[in-house]
N, C-alpha and C positions, 0 to 999 in steps of 0.2 A: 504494500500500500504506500505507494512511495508518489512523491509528487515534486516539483521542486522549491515549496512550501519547508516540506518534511527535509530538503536537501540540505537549503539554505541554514535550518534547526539545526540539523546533526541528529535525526531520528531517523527510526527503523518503520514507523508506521505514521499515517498520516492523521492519528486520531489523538484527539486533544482533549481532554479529561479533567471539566471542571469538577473541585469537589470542594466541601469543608473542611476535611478530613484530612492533617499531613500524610497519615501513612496512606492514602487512598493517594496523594498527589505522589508521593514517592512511589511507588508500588507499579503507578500507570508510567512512570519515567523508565522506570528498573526495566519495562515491558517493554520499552522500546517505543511508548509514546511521548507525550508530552504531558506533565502533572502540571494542572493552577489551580495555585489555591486562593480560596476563596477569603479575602480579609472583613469583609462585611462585619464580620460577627468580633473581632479585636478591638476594643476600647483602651487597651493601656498597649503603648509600644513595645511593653518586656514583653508580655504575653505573645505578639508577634514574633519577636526575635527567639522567643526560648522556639516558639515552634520551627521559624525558619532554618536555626539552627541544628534543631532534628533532622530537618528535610535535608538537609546538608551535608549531614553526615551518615543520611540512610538511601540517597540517591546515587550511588555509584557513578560519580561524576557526569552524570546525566543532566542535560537542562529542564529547567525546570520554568516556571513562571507563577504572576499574582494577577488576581481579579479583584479591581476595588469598585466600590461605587462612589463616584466623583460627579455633582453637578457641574456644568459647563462653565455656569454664569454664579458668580461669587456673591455671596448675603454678605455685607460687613456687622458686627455687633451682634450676630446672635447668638444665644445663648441655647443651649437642652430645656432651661430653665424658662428662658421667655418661650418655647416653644409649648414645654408642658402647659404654660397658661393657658392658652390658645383654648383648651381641651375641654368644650363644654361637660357642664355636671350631667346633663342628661344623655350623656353617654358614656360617661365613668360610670351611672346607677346600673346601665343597660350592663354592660360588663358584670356586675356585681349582682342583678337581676338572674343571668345566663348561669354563670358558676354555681348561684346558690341552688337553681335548678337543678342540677346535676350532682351539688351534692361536693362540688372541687373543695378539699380543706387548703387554709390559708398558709402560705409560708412559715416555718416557723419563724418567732421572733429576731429580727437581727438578720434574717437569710435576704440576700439580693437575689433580683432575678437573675438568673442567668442568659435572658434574651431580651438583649435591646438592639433596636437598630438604630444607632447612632453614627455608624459609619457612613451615611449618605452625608455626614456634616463635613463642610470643606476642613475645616481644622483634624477631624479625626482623619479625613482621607487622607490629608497630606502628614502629617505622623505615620501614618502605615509609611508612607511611601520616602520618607524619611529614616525609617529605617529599613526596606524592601532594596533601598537602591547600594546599601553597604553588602550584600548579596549577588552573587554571578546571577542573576535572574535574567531569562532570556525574552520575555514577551510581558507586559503589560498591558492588560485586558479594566475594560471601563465597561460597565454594567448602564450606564445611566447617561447616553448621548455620549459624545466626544470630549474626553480631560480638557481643561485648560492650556490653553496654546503652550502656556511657560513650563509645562508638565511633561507634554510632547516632546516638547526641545530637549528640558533635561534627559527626558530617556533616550532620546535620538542619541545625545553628545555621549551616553555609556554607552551604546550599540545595543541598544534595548527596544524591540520593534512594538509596534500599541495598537493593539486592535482594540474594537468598540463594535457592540451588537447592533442589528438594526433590524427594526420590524419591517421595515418596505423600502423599496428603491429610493422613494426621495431620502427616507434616515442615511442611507447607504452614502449616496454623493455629500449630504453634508459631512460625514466621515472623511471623505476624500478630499474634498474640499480643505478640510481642517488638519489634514497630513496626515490623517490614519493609514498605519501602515497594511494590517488585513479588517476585513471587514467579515463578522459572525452574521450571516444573516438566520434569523432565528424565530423559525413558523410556528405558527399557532398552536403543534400540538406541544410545544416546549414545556417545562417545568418552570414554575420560577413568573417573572416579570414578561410578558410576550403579546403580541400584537395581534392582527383580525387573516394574516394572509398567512394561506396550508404552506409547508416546506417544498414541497413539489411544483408549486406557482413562484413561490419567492425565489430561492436558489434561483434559478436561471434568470429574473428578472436583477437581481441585484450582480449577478456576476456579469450584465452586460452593461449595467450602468458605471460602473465602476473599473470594467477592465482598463490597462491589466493590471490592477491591484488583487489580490489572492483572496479568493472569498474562504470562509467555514461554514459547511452545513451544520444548523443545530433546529434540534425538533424532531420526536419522532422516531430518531434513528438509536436501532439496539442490536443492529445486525449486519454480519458482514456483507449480505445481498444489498442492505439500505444503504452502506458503504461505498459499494462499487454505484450504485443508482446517483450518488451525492455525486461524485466525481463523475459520471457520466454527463450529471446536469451541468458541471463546469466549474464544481468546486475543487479547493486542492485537498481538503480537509477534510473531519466533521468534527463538531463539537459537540463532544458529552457528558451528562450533566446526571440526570434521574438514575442511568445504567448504574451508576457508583456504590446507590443509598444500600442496595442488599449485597454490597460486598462483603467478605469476611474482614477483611479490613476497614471497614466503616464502621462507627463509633457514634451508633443513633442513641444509646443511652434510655433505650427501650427495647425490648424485648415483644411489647404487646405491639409498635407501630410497625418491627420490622413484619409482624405476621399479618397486620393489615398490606401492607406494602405486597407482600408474596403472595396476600389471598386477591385481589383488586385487580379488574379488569381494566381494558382500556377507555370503558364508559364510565367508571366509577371517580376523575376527574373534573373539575369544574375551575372557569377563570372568574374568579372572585377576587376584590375589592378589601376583603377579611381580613386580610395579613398584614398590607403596607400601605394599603389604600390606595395601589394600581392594582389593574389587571393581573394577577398572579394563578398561573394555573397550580393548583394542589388539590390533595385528597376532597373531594366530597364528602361533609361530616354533616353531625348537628350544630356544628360551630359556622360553620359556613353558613348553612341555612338560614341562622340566626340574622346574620349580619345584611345576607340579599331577600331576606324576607321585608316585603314592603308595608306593612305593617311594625316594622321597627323604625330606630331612628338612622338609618341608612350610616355607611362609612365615611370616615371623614377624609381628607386629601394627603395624600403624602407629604410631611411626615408623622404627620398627628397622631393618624389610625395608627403605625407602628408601634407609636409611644403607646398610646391606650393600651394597647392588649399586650404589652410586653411581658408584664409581668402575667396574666393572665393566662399566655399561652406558656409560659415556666412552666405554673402550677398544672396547667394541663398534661403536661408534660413529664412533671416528677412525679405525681400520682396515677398519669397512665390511666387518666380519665376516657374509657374507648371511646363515647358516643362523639365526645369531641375532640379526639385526637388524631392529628391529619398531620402534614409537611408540603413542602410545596415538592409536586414530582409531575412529568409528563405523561403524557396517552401511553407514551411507551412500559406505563407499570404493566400491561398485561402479559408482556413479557420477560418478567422478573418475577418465575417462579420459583428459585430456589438462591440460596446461599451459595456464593462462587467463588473463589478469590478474584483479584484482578486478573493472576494469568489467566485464569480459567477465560475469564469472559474476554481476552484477549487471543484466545486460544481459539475460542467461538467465533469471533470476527476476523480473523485471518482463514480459517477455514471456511466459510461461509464466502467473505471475500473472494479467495480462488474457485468457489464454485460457481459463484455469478457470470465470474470473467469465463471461465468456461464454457459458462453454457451459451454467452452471446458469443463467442467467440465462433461455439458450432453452428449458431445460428446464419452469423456471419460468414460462416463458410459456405451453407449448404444455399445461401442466397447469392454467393457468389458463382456455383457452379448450375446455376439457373438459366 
């Protein structure tokens, strides 16, 4: 699976493996892919560094890369604090309304949550990335539009390349526009934060707006067949995200969501507003319901809804509350039925891979002798 994407990396396959997870991002390097890890979830710098430092010394000099979320356009003077304000009571009750429902017990006394998304703040992004750039990291990935022009540059002048995702072809040229060096484009049935256009429509649209800058497929794709179809469409890549969550190296920290995770079809999915208060495709729960139920008091705009349910989704989380315990993952849970390592599922899409190319290849032949 090679491309000249994977050339220019210094990898063996052309498949790029976002996760939260250091040993998931190492693990997918060791493979002969590409591991990013995902900093969203880092609030204090050590905590990056201790983990980047892991990855460091468990990736066998393989490259490796970070996914931050960086707004474009800079807030001066704001605070988490002036933010929290923001946060009407009649949707902190709603919160406190849903949990008592279900019975979620409170934090113990003193305990923080363990899930805040405060990484979309400029100051936190740029701390990851203040200490991400004292690391040989090869690719820096932006979740949230295209970094700051002066962010770019800095990675450009360490030979650090910057991709950014894009739900449709215009997202794509402003990318290009702005010096992106590859562009994710990333279909609707993706996990996570994603837009209204299937993977099958978008790849080829975004990889012609934009050639020749290197596109990644992401959405949908769990197979070495979806593999070869990505790069058919004219990707060099793909980008994978959901495949990760039931590896044996993943580190969900539940036991009960990896079994919803392996029991969950392709339809069991929904893009709900619930989690960050974009579009985010995840589990289907009674937590979601809740929140796109029109008869509530609907989500608030990113960053708000984050903060609100931060803590919320913790406790949902450490108690292992099932009715409401979800993740964000794509369409492609229906095929994540069992526990893999990473080689395993890299063993899968290499082999899969060669079977694809094979079979058009006879295809190709038998239409050539026509």
């Amino acid at each position: 699976m090679q491309t000249e994407l994977s050339q220019t990396l210094g990898i063996e396959h052309a498949v790029f493996g976002f996760t939260p997870f250091p040993a998931v991002a190492a693990a997918i390097s060791r493979a002969g892919g590409f591991g990013v890890l995902g900093a969203v979830r880092y609030t204090a710098p050590d905590e990056l560094k201790r983990d980047l430092d892991w990855i460091e010394a468990h990736v066998d000099g393989r490259p490796y890369g970070l996914d931050v979320v960086m707004p474009a356009k800079k807030v001066e003077g704001v605070t988490e604090a002036d933010v929290e304000a923001m946060i009407p009571e009649s949707h902190r009750q709603f919160v406190r309304d849903t949990l008592a429902k279900h019975g979620v017990p409170e934090l113990a006394e003193g305990e923080a949550s363990g899930w805040r998304i405060t990484g979309w703040m400029e100051q936190v992004a740029r701390s990851q990335l203040d200490v991400a750039f004292d690391y040989p990291i090869r690719l820096l990935a932006n979740a949230l539009g295209s970094p700051p022009a002066d962010v770019i540059a800095r990675a450009h002048a360490q030979d650090v390349l910057v991709a950014a995702l894009a739900g449709s072809a215009r997202h794509a040229r402003k990318h290009r526009d702005a010096g992106i060096d590859v562009v994710v484009a990333q279909g609707y049935e993706a996990g996570g934060h994603t837009g209204e256009i299937a993977s099958m429509v978008l790849t080829p649209e975004v990889v012609d707006a934009v050639a020749p800058l290197p596109v990644l497929a992401a959405g949908g794709i769990g197979s070495g067949q979806q593999v070869a179809a990505a790069l058919a469409l004219g990707a060099q890549g793909v980008w994978l995200g959901s495949l990760w969550l039931t590896t044996t190296e993943a580190d969900l920290h539940s036991p009960a969501l990896t079994r919803k995770l392996l029991a969950a079809g392709s339809g069991d999915t929904v893009r709900s507003r619930a989690l960050t208060g974009k579009p985010a495709r995840q589990l289907r729960t009674e937590w979601t319901d809740a929140w796109d139920d029109p008869d509530g008091p609907g989500t608030l705009p990113m960053p708000l809804q984050g903060l609100l349910v931060a803590e919320a989704v913790s406790r949902i989380q450490k108690y292992e509350v099932d009715p409401l315990l979800g993740t964000p993952v794509g369409q492609i849970v229906g095929r994540m039925t069992s526990e893999r390592s990473v080689q395993a599922v890299f063993d899968d899409l290499t082999r899969g891979f060669e079977q694809a190319v094979n079979r058009v290849n006879r295809i190709a032949g038998r239409s050539g002798q026509s």
